[in-house]
C-alpha positions, 0 to 999 in steps of 0.5 A, a space after each residue: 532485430 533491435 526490437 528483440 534486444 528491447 524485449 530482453 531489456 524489459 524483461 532484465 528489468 522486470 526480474 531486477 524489480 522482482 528481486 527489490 519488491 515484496 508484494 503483500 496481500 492483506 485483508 482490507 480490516 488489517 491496515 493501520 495508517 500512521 501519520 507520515 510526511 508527505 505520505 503515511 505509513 501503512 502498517 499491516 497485520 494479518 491475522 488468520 483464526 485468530 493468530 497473528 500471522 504477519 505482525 509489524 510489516 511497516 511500509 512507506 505509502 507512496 501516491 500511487 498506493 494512496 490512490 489504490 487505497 482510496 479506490 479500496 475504500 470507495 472515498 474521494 483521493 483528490 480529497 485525501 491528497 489535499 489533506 496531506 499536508 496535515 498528516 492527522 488528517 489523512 490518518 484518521 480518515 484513512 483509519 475511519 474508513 478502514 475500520 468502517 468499510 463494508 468492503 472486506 476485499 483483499 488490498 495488495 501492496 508492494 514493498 520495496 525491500 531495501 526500505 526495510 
């Protein structure tokens, strides 16, 4: 029986996490990173047929999204980790390689609501 109390304890947490969160998914060309300390922001704009859609949606990247991130863009994140202590640094090669990529992928980002 005690398992039974621990699958309802997961799933109270899983709704509590799912009213904290936004998800967002985004096409990869309309990320914008800021320089942050330690991590950057990540600033987004979705723009469909020319119209922007989501203008200003601005989040705090975290290591975690920083690693999905660099698995989007296919470059080392080891590298882009070691580059945080120099906020520029990561900014404008996150931005490079955005700009530059030939993935045209979606990225999906989560967004804690109460850091708005």
């Amino acid at each position: 029986m005690k398992k039974g109390n621990d699958v309802k304890k997961v799933v109270e947490q899983l709704k509590f996490d799912a009213e904290l969160k936004d998800d967002f998914i985004v096409p990869l060309k309309s990320i914008e990173i800021d320089a942050g300390n330690p991590y950057p922001q990540m600033f987004f704009t979705h723009k469909e047929k020319g119209d922007t859609v989501a203008d200003g949606i601005e989040t705090q990247m975290t290591d975690h999204s920083v690693s999905q991130l660099c698995h989007k863009l296919e470059i080392g994140t080891s590298y882009i980790r070691k580059c945080l202590p120099f906020p520029e640094l990561v900014e404008t090669n996150l931005n490079h390689w955005i700009k530059n990529t030939k993935n045209n992928a979606d990225f999906f980002d989560s967004m804690n609501k109460s850091a708005n």
